[in-house]
N, C-alpha and C positions, 0 to 999 in steps of 0.2 A: 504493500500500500504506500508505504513511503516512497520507494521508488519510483511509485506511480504518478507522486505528488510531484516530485522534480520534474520527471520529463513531461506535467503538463505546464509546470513554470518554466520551464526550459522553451516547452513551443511555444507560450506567450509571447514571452521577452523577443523572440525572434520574428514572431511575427507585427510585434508593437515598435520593436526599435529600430529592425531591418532598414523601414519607409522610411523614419525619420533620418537615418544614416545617409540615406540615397536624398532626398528632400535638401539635407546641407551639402553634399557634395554636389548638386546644382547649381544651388545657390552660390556657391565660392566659385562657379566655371563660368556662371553666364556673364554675357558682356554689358560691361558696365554704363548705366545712364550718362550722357555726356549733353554738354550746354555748347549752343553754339548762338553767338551772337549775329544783331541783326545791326542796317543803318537805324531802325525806327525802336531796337530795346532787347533785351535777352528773351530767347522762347528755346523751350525744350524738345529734346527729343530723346525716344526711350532708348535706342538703336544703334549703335556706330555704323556710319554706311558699308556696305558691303560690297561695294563699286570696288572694279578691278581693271579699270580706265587704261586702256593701249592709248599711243600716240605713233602716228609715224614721221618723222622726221629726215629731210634732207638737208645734208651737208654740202652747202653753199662750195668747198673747195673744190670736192670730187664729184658730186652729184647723186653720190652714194644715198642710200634711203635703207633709215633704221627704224625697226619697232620700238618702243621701249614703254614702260608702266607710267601712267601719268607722273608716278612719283617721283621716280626716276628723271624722268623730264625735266621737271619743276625745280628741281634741285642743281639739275646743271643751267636752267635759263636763271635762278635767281642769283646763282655764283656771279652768273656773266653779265647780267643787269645791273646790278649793285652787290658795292661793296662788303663782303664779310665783318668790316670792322662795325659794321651803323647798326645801330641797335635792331635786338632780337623781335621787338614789335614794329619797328621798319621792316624788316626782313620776311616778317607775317605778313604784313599790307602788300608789300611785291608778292610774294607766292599766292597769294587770293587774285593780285590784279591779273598775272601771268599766267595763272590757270582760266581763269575769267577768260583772254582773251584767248588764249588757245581752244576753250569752248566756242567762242563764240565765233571764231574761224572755221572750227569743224562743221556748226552748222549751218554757216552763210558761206562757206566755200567757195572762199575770197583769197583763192590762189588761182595767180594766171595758170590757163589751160597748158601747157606744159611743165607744169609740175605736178607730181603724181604724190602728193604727202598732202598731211594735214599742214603743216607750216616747216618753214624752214630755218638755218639759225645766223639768215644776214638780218642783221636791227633794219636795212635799208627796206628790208620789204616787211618782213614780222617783228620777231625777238630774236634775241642773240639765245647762243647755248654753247656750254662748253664742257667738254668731256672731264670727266674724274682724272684720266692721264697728264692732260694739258693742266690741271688745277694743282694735282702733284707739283709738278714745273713751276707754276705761279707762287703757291706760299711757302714749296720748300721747309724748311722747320714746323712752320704754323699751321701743315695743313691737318694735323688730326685736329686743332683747335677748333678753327674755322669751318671745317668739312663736319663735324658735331653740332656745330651751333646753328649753324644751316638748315641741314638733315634735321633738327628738334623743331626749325621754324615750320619748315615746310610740313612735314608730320604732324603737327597741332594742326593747321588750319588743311590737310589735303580733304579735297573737292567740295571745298568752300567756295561758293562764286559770286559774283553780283547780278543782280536781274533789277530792269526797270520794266515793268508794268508788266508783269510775269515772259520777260521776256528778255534772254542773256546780254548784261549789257558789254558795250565794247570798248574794254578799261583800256587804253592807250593809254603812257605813262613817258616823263623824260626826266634828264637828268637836273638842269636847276631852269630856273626861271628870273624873272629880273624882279623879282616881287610879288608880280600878280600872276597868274596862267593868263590862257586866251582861251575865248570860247572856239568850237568846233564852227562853229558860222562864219570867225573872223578871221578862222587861217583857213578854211575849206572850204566853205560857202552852203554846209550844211547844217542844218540848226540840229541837236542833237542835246535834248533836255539836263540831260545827266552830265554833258560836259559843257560848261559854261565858267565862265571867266572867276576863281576865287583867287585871295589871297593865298599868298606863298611863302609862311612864315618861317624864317630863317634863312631865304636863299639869298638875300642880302646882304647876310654875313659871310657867305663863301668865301675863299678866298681864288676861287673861280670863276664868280659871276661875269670879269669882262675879261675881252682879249683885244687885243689891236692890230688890225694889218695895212698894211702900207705898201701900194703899188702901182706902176707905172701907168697914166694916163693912155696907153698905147696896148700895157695890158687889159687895161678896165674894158677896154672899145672893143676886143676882139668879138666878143660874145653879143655883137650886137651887129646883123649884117650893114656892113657898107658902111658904115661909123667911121672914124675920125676922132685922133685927140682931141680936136677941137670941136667936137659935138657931146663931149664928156657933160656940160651943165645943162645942154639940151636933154639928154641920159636920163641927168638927176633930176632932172621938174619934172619927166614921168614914173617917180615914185607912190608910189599910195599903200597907205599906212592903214593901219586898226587904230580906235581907241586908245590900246594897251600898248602900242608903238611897235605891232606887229608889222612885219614888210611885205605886203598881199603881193605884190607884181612891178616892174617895173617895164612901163611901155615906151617902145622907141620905135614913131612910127607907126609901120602895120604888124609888130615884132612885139611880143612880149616876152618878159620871161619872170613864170611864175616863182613865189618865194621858195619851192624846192630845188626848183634850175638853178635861182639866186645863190643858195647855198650850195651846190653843187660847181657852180663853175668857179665860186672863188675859196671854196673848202670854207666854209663859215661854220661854225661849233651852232649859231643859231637865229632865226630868224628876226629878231628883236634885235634891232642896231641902226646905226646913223651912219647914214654917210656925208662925209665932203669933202672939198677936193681943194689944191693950192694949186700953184706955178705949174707942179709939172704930175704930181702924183695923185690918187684919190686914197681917202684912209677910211675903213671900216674900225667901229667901235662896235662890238658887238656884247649884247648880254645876254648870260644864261649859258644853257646848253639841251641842244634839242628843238622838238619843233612848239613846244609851250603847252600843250592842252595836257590837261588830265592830270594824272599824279605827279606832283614834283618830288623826285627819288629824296633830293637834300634836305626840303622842306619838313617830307616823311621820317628821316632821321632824328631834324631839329625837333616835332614834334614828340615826338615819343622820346626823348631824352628830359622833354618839359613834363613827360606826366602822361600823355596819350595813348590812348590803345589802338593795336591795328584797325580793329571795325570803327575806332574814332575818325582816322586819318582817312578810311576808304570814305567815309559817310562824309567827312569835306571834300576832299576831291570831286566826289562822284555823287553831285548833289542828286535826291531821294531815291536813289537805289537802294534795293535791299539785299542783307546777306541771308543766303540758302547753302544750302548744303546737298551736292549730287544726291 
């Protein structure tokens, strides 16, 4: 009888504590509730995304076209966008902008017809991107530091993106600005809500902001047919400026040439500059770097070293978008 007692307390116990054993070994496995912020406040989600995000990628030198995991991605364009050293919630706002727009490429598949990728890694037509090998090379001693802090940034915020009116927005980004941005309407001619003309706090203190060049009244002319040194202030009266002392075009004639020609034919770091001219040469003053709209990289820095958070920084840049999560 006694015996009998045990092994009916014996199949009790196994059958009462069994569940509860298996009940906490769940519990300690399942994946953890995680917050992800918006432009408009913090909202929850139960879930970590499960997204397993491919990109394919051409290499601008070879024309080589690579697979690789969004993450992967994100970690070699945000290396190559900006600097490692600027703070770890700058370096968040770049990998949300840089995922953002690599979305939002995939689905407006806004690469000329001969290229066969989602983007490629010239900054002249997409984003830049640079390999783990090439990064070795670059920090030398500092890259497990740097290649860590990175890799943490991009992993907190991956397949975080921006949408304006549930609709992926297309976060263009550059390096400093002379103060203000410029809206997409005043460098483009497209009105585009989300990116419109904000302050640029901090980029005034760069020690970047301007450059100067200085060259021959003979060289200025070439890029203009049929010109003449001595049609240089004819040149300069068809300039036309933005608001924000953007340089939309310069027309000579039946000739224009737009402010990316503009930078292109005399290597200008950025659209925002002054020209004039003496005796014999014409001199560019130029401020910033880039073409001005959207996120100012320096600015993004400056900010988040004052106190700011990544979703702060996107939410000024990239006035009332919101952040989602793939």
């Amino acid at each position: 009888m006694k015996d009998y007692l045990l092994m009916t307390l014996l199949l009790f116990l196994i059958m009462v504590v069994s569940p509860l054993v298996t009940l906490i070994d769940k519990a300690d496995n399942a994946e953890p509730t995680a917050t992800i912020s918006t432009a408009a406040g913090k909202t929850e989600r139960t879930e970590e995304s499960s997204s397993h995000e491919t990109v394919t990628l051409m290499v601008s030198s070879t024309g080589k076209l690579t697979e690789m995991s969004a993450e992967e991605y994100l970690y070699g364009a945000v290396c190559a966008e900006m600097p490692a050293s600027f703070h770890k919630e700058a370096l968040k706002a770049q990998a949300v902008a840089s995922y953002t727009y690599m979305k939002w490429l995939k689905e407006n598949a806004d690469n000329p017809s001969q290229i066969k990728a989602d983007i490629t890694d010239n900054p002249e037509i997409h984003q830049a991107y640079i390999s783990d090998e090439e990064l070795q090379k670059r920090w030398g001693s500092s890259y497990d530091i740097y290649s860590e802090k990175v890799k943490e940034a991009v992993k907190s915020v991956l397949y975080e993106y921006l949408a304006y009116e549930k609709k992926t927005a297309m976060t263009v980004f550059h390096g400093i600005s002379p103060g203000k941005t410029v809206s997409a309407q005043a460098a483009w001619g497209n009105e585009i809500p989300y990116l419109s003309s904000v302050t640029a706090p901090g980029d005034k203190l760069s020690p970047d902001i301007t450059t100067e060049l200085s060259i021959s009244k003979e060289d200025f002319v070439k890029h203009f047919d049929g010109a003449k040194a001595e049609n240089t202030e004819e040149i300069l009266k068809g300039i036309k400026t933005s608001d924000e002392g953007y340089v939309n075009e310069i027309t000579y004639k039946k000739q224009k040439l737009s402010s990316a020609d503009l930078r292109s034919a005399y290597n200008l770091k950025s659209p925002f500059l002054k020209i004039e001219s003496n005796k014999s040469n014409v001199l560019f003053t130029v401020y910033g770097k880039g073409h001005g709209v959207g996120m100012s990289q320096y600015s993004a820095d400056y900010m988040a070293r004052q106190g700011s958070t990544y979703d702060e920084i996107l939410a000024h840049f990239y006035k009332g978008t919101e952040l989602k999560t793939q």
